[in-house]
VEXDREN-2710 file (C-alpha; in Angstrom, 1 decimal):
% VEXDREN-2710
k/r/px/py/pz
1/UNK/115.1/118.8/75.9
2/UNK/112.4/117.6/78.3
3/UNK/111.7/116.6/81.7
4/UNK/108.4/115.0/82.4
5/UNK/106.8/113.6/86.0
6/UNK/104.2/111.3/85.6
7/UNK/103.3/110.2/89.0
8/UNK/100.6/107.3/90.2
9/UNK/100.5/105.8/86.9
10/UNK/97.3/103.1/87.6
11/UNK/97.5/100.8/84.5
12/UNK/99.6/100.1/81.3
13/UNK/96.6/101.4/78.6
14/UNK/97.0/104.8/80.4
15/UNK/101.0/105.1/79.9
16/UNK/100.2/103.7/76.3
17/UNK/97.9/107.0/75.4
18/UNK/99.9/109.2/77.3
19/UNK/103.3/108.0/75.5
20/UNK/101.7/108.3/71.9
21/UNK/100.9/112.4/73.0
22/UNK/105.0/112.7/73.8
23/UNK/108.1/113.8/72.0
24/UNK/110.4/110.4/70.7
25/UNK/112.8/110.9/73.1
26/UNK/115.8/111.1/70.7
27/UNK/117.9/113.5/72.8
28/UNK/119.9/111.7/75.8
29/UNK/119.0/115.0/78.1
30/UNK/115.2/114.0/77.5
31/UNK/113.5/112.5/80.7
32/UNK/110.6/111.0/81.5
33/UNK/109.8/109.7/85.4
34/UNK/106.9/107.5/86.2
35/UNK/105.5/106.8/89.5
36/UNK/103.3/103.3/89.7
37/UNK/102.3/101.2/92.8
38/UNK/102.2/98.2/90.1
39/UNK/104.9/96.6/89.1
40/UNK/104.0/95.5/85.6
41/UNK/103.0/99.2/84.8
42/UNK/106.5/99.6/85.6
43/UNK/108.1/97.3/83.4
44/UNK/106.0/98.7/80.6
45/UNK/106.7/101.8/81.0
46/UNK/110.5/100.7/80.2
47/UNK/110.5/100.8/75.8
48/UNK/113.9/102.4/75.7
49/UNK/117.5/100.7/76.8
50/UNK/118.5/103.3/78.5
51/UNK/114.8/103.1/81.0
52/UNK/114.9/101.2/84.4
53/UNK/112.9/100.2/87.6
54/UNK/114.0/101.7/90.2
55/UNK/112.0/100.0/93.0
56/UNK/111.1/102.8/96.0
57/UNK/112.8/101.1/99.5
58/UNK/109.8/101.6/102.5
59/UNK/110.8/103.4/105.1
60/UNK/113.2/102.8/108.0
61/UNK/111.9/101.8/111.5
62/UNK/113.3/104.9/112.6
63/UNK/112.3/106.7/109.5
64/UNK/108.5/105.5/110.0
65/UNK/108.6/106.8/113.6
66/UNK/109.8/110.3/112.5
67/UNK/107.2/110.2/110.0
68/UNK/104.2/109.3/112.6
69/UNK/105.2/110.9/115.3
70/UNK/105.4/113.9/113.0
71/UNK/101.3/113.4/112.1
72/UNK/100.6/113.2/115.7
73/UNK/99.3/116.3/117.7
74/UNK/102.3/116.8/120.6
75/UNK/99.6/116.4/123.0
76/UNK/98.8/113.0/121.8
77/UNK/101.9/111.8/121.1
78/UNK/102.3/110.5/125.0
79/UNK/99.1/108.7/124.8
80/UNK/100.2/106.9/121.7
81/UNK/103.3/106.2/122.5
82/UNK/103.4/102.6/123.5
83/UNK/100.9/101.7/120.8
84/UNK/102.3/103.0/118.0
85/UNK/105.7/101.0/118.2
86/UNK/103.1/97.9/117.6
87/UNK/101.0/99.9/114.9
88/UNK/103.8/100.4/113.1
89/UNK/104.5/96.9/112.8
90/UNK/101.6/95.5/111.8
91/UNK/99.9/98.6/109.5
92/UNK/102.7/100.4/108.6
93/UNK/105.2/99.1/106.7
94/UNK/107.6/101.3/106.1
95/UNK/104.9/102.7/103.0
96/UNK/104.1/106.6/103.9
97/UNK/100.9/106.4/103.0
98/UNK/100.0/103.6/105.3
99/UNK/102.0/105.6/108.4
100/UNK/100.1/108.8/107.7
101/UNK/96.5/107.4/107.8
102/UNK/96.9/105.1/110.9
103/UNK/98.1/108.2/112.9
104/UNK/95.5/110.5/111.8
105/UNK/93.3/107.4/113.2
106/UNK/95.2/106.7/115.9
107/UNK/94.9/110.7/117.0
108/UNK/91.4/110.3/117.4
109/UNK/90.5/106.7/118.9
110/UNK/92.3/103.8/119.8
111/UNK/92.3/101.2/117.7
112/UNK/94.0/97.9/117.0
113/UNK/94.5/95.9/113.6
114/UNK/94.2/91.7/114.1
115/UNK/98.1/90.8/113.2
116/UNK/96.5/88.4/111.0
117/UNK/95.1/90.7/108.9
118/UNK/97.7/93.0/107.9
119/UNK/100.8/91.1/107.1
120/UNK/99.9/91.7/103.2
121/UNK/100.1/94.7/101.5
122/UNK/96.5/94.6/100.3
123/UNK/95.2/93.6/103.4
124/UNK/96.3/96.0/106.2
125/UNK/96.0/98.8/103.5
126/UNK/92.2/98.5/103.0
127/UNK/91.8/97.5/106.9
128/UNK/93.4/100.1/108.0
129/UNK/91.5/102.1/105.0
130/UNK/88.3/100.2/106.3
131/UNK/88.6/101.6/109.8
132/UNK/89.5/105.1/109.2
133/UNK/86.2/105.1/107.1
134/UNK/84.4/103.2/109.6
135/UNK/85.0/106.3/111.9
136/UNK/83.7/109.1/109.6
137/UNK/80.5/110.3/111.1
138/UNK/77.4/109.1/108.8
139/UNK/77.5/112.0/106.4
140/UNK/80.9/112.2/105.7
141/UNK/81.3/109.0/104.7
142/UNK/78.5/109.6/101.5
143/UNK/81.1/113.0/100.9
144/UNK/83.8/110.8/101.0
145/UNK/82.6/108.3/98.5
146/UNK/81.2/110.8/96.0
147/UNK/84.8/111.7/95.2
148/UNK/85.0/108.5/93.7
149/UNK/82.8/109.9/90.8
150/UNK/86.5/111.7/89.9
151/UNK/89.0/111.1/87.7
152/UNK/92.3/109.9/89.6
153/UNK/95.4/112.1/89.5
154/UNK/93.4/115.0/88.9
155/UNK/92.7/118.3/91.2
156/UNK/89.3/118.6/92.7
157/UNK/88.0/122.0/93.6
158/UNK/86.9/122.8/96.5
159/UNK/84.3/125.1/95.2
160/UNK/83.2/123.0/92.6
161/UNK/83.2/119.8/95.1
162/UNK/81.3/121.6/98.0
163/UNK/78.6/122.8/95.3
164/UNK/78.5/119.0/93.9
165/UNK/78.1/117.4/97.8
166/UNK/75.7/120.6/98.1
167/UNK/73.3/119.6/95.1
168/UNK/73.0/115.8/96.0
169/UNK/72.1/116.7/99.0
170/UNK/75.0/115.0/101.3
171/UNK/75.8/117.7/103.3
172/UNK/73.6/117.6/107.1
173/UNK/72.5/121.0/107.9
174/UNK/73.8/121.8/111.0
175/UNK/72.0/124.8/113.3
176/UNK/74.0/127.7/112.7
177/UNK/76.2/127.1/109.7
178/UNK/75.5/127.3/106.3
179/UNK/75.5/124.3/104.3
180/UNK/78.5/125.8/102.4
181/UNK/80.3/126.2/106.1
182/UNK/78.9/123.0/106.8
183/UNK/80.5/121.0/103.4
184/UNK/83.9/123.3/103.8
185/UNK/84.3/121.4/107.6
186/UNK/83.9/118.4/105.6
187/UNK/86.5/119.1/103.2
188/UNK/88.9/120.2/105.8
189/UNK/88.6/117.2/108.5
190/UNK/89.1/114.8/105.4
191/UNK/92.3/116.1/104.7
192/UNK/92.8/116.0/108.7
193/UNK/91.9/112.5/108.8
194/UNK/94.2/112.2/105.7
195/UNK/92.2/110.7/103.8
196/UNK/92.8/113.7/100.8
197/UNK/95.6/115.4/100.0
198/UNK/95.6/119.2/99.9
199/UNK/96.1/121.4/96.7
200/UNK/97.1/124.8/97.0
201/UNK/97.3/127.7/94.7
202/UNK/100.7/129.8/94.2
203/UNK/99.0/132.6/96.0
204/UNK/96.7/131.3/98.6
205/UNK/98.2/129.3/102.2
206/UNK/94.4/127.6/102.4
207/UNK/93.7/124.6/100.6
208/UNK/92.0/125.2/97.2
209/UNK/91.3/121.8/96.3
210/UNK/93.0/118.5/97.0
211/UNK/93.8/115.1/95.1
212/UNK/93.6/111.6/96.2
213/UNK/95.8/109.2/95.9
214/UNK/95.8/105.7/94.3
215/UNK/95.3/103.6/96.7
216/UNK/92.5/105.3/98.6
217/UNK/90.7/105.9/95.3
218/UNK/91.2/102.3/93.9
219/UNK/89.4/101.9/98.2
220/UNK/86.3/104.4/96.9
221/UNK/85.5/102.4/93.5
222/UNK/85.5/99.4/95.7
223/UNK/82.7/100.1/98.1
224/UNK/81.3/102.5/96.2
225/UNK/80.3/99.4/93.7
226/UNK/79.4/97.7/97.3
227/UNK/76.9/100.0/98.7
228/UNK/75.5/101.0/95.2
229/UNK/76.8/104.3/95.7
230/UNK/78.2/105.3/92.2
231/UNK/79.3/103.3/89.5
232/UNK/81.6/103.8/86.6
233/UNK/80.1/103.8/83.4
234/UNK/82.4/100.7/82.0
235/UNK/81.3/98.8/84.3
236/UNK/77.2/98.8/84.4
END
């Protein structure tokens, strides 16, 4: 008996190499969960009778609230109390994701989304994407996009990352820090700014890498292919 997670499953030639590698799952105690933003990667991922969809609800209103108001510093949370009822609305709808990068935004500038921008999915994600990258101070934003170079659904060092960003030459010297102190306050206010994800070790409390999810990598091969900044070999 088995019990695999597969989560952010990003296209249906993926699931197809990855199923060949498992077990036939012969034994009604096997189980196999899938996570996909796509629906069609979901359906495919169905080959058995006994698989189904099970399509992820968004969030409550009140749910959404708890949620941002819980990514807000307390001594913001006054400030961004009127606004965030309306950013709510328009940028976060009900998906976590969405909720969690507009109030890292929202914590360090007002900002406002046109309504008529964000009432699809695709939209108001990569606007409200657009302006949290918009804010990133000019080196940060080349740091940010080099983690494009990745693989998705992987773990990226921190070490190894800040020694990459360190060799190309990204990271601004600053007077006083190292350029390794220097690159390790990037890495740390992009997973403020929730843009990455933290990974941890069993036996460390400080981040020891981090991952980045779907959507905001599918957002860095985008304008990464825009400004000529990397691109993937498949696609030259």
């Amino acid at each position: 008996s088995y019990f695999v997670v597969l989560v952010d499953m990003r296209s249906i030639s993926t699931w197809k190499k990855i199923s060949c590698a498992l077990p036939n799952k012969d034994k009604s105690s096997d189980r196999i969960l899938i996570t996909t933003c796509t629906k069609d990667v979901a359906e495919s991922c169905c080959i058995h009778p006994s698989d189904f969809v099970h399509p992820m609800e968004r969030l409550s209103e009140k749910d959404s609230k708890t949620l941002f108001h819980s990514k807000v510093p307390i001594s913001e949370q006054h400030r961004l109390l009127e606004v965030s009822d309306d950013m709510l609305e328009i940028c976060g709808g009900g998906v976590p994701l969405a909720i969690t990068i507009t109030a890292a935004l929202l914590s360090r500038k007002s900002a406002c989304l046109p309504p008529d921008q964000c009432h699809s999915t695709p939209q108001w994600m990569r606007k409200v994407l657009e302006i949290s990258y918009d804010d990133l101070p000019l080196p940060l934003k080349s740091c940010f996009l080099y983690l494009s170079a990745f693989p998705g659904n992987r773990t990226i060092k921190k070490d190894s990352l800040i020694r990459r960003w360190e060799a190309e030459g990204l990271i601004a010297k600053r007077d006083g820090e190292s350029l390794w102190e220097t690159g390790e306050s990037y890495f740390n206010e992009l997973i403020n700014r929730r843009l990455i994800q933290p990974a941890f070790d069993d036996d460390n409390d400080e981040p020891t890498g981090c991952t980045v999810h779907g959507v905001v990598l599918d957002f860095m091969e985008s304008l990464s292919a825009e400004e000529n900044f990397t691109t993937k070999g498949g696609k030259l």
